[in-house]
N, C-alpha and C positions, 0 to 999 in steps of 0.2 A: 788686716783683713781686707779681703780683695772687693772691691765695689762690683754693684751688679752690672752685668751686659746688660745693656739696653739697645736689639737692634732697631733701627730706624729702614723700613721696608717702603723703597719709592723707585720711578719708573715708567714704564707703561710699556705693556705687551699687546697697544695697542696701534698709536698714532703718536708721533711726536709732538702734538698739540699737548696731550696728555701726562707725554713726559716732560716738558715744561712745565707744566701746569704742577705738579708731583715736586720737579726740582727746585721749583720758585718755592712752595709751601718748606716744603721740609729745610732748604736752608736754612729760612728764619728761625725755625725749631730748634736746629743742631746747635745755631749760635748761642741762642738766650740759654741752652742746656749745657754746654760744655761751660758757661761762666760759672753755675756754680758747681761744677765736679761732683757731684752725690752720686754718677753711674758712670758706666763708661760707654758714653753714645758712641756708637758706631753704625754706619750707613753703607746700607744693601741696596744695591741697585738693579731692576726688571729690567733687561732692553727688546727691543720689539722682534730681534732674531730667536728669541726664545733661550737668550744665556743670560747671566748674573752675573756680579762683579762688587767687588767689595772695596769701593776706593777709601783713602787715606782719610778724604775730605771732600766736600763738593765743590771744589773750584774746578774747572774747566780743563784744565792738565791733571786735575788726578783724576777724574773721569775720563779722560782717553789714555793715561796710563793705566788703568788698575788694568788687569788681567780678565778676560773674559771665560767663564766658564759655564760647561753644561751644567745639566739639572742636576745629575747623582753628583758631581763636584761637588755642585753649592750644596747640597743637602748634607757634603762631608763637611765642608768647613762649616755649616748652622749648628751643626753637632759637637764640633770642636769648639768653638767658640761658647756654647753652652748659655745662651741668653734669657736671663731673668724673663726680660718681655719684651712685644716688637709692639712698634707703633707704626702704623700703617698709614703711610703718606702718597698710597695708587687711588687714581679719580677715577681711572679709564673703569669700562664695566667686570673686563677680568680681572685688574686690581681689586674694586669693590666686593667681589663673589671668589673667583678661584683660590686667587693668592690668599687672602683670609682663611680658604678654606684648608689650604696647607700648610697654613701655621696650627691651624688644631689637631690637623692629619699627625705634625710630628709634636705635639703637644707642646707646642708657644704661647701662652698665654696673650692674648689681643688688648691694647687700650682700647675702649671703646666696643661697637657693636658686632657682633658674629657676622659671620655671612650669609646666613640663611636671612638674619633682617635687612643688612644692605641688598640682598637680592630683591626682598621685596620692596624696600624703600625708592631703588631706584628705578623699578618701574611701574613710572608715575598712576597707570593704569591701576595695579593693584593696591595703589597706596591709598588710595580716596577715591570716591564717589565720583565719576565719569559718563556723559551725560552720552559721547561716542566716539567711537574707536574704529580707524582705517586700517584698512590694508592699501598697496597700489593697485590704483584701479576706482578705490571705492571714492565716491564724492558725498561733502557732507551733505546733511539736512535738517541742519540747524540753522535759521539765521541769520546774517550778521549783526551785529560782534561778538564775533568771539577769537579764541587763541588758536592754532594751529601748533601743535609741538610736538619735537619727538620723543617716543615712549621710554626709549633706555640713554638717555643723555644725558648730560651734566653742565653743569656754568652757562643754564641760558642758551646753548648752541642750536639755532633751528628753528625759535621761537619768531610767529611775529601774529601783529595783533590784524587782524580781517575787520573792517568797519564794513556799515553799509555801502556797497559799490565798488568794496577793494577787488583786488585782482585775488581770488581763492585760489586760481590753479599753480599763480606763481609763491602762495604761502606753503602748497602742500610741497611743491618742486622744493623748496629749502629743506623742509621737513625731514622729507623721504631721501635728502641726500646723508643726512646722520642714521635714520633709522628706515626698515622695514615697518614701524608698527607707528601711528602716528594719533595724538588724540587732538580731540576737538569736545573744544571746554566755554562754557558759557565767560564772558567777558562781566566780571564783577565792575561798574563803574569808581570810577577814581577818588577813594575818600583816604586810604592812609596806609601805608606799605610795611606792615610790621613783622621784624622778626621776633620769634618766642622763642627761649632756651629753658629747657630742661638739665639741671642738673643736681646727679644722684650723691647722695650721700653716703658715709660708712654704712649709717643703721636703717639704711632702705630708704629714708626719708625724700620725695621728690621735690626740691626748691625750683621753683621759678626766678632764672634772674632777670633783671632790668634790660626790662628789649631794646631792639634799634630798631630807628623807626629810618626808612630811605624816601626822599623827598624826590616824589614824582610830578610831572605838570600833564595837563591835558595832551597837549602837545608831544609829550613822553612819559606815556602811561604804564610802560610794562618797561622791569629791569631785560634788560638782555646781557648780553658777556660784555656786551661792550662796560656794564656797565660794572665791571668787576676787573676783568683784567686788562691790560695793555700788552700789544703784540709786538712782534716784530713784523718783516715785511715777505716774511716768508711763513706768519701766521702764529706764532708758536708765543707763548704768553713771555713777558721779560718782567712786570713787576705787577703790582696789583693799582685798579684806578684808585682813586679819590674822590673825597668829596661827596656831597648828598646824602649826611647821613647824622644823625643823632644818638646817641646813649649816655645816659639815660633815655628813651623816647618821654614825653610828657603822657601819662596814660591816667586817666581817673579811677578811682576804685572800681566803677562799675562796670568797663571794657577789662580790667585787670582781669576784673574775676571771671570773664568771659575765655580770656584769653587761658588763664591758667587751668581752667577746667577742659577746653579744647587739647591744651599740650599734654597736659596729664593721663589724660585718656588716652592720647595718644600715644603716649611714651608705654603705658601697659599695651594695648593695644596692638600695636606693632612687635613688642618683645623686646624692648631697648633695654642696655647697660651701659651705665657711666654715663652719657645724655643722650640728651635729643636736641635737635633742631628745628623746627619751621615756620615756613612763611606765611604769612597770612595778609590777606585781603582785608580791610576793613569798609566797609559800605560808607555815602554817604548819613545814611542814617546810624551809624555805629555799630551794627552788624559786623563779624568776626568770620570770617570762610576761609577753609584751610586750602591750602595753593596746592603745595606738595611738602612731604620732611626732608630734611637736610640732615645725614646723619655723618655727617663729616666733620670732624676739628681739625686742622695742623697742630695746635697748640704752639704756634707762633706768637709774641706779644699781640700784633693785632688778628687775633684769628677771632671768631666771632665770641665761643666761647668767654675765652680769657678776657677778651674789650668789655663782654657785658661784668662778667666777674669781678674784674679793676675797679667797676664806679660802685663797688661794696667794699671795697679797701684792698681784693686780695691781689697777692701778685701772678703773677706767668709761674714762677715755681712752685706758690703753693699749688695750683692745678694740674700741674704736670707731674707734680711729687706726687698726690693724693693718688691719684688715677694711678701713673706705673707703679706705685707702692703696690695699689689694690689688683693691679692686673697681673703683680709678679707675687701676690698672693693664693692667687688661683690656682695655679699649679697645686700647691698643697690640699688647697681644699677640695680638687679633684680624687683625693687617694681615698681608698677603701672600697664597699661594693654599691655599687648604684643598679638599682632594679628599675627604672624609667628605661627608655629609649631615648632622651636628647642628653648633649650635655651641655653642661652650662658653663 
């Protein structure tokens, strides 16, 4: 019996930052998943001329060898190829929103969240409670400290913190070179940087696993890209950083249950399947404020997910199995007559 097609959707039809950022994640996915053979991962590639290409593997020669081709192409060979489920490894904002949206177009079942929620997830604006929001032109009046960031971005890009006395017009100038739309956010002072994961179960059930917590100083109070990826010298990401971080985090019952009622909610809230993600502030007083969500995994051994997952015993497989089991079950439980307007 033939093992399922599992495609693997990464790329970027946006910036080549993004498609580094796309190729670095999904490598380590492909690798950890091709060890144990239960599908047949194969990797689809978005490139920024608007074609697709379906290399052997991600090493550097089969990506300038594979074949580049237009849209109706690739949508011939998605079809031939006939794939159980695609797991979607695009950061850029058209990866997050379009692409997602044209794997339901031709009915792909998605790991993880639709595009309608990463549309809203990633802009920050609609995600949470926003105290003001730029256009160019506008100056804040809030202030200082506070954050300066851009509205539809991703990995920290465009962030910096404004203290009292800072230079504003050169935070908004970074801001506004990622985005048109720029928010301006109260600066929670520095008490503990925690991430929260959400992860869903077969029978609905929402677990909380063991966060990380990333170790910030006065001195370097907000994470930025820097503090996740390492670049090359012509900007584009080559591996992920290190260091500064814990998981389990050390968390008492009583920020637990803070934390876990914020995610939770959140995770309904927002409309999430399979997980969630996010970051949160914690006050010096123990206070919990939600940053922005994170509704991304690779599902690479260290991706954030699977790290918190691991210090519960489980491995990279069982979470990648569970998920595209669950997300190459959709398809089925799509058929019949649905009298709603969304589908799930």
């Amino acid at each position: 019996m033939s093992k399922p097609v599992i495609l693997h959707l990464l790329g970027s039809a946006a910036s080549d930052y993004y498609e580094g950022v796309s190729v670095l994640y999904a490598e380590q996915c492909l690798q950890e998943a091709l060890k144990h053979q239960t599908y047949d991962n194969l990797p689809c590639k978005v490139h920024a001329d608007g074609t697709w290409s379906f290399p052997k593997d991600l090493s550097k020669e089969s990506m300038e060898e594979a074949e580049k081709m237009t849209t109706d192409k690739a949508i011939a060979k998605i079809a031939q190829l006939q794939p159980g489920a695609v797991v979607p490894h695009m950061f850029c904002l058209p990866g997050m929103t379009t692409y997602r949206a044209f794997c339901d177009l031709m009915s792909l079942p998605l790991v993880g969240n639709a595009a309608d929620v990463m549309a809203l997830s990633t802009n920050k604006w609609q995600s949470k409670a926003i105290v003001q929001f730029l256009y160019q032109g506008d100056k804040p009046k809030m202030a200082p400290p506070f954050l300066v960031k851009p509205c539809n971005e991703d990995n920290s890009q465009g962030i910096n913190l404004v203290r009292e006395g800072g230079d504003v017009d050169a935070a908004l100038k970074a801001a506004f070179e990622f985005d048109t739309e720029v928010l301006i956010e109260r600066y929670i002072p520095l008490g503990r940087e925690i991430r929260v994961g959400i992860l869903e179960q077969d029978d609905g059930a929402l677990e909380m696993l063991p966060c990380i917590e990333y170790f910030l100083s006065e001195a370097d109070p907000i994470r930025t890209a820097a503090h996740k990826l390492v670049n090359d010298d012509k900007g584009v990401p080559k591996t992920l950083a290190t260091g500064g971080r814990k998981c389990p985090a050390d968390i008492d019952d009583v920020l637990k249950a803070k934390l876990k009622d914020l995610a939770v909610r959140s995770h309904k809230a927002l409309g999430c399947r399979d997980y969630s993600l996010y970051d949160v502030r914690v006050d010096p007083a123990g206070e919990p404020y939600f940053i922005e969500a994170c509704l991304y995994c690779s599902f690479s051994p260290k991706s954030v997910i699977v790290a918190m997952a691991s210090s519960t015993g489980r491995t990279q497989q069982s979470i990648y199995e569970m998920l595209v089991n669950r997300a190459i079950g959709r398809k089925s439980a799509k058929a019949g007559a649905k009298l709603g307007m969304k589908m799930k």
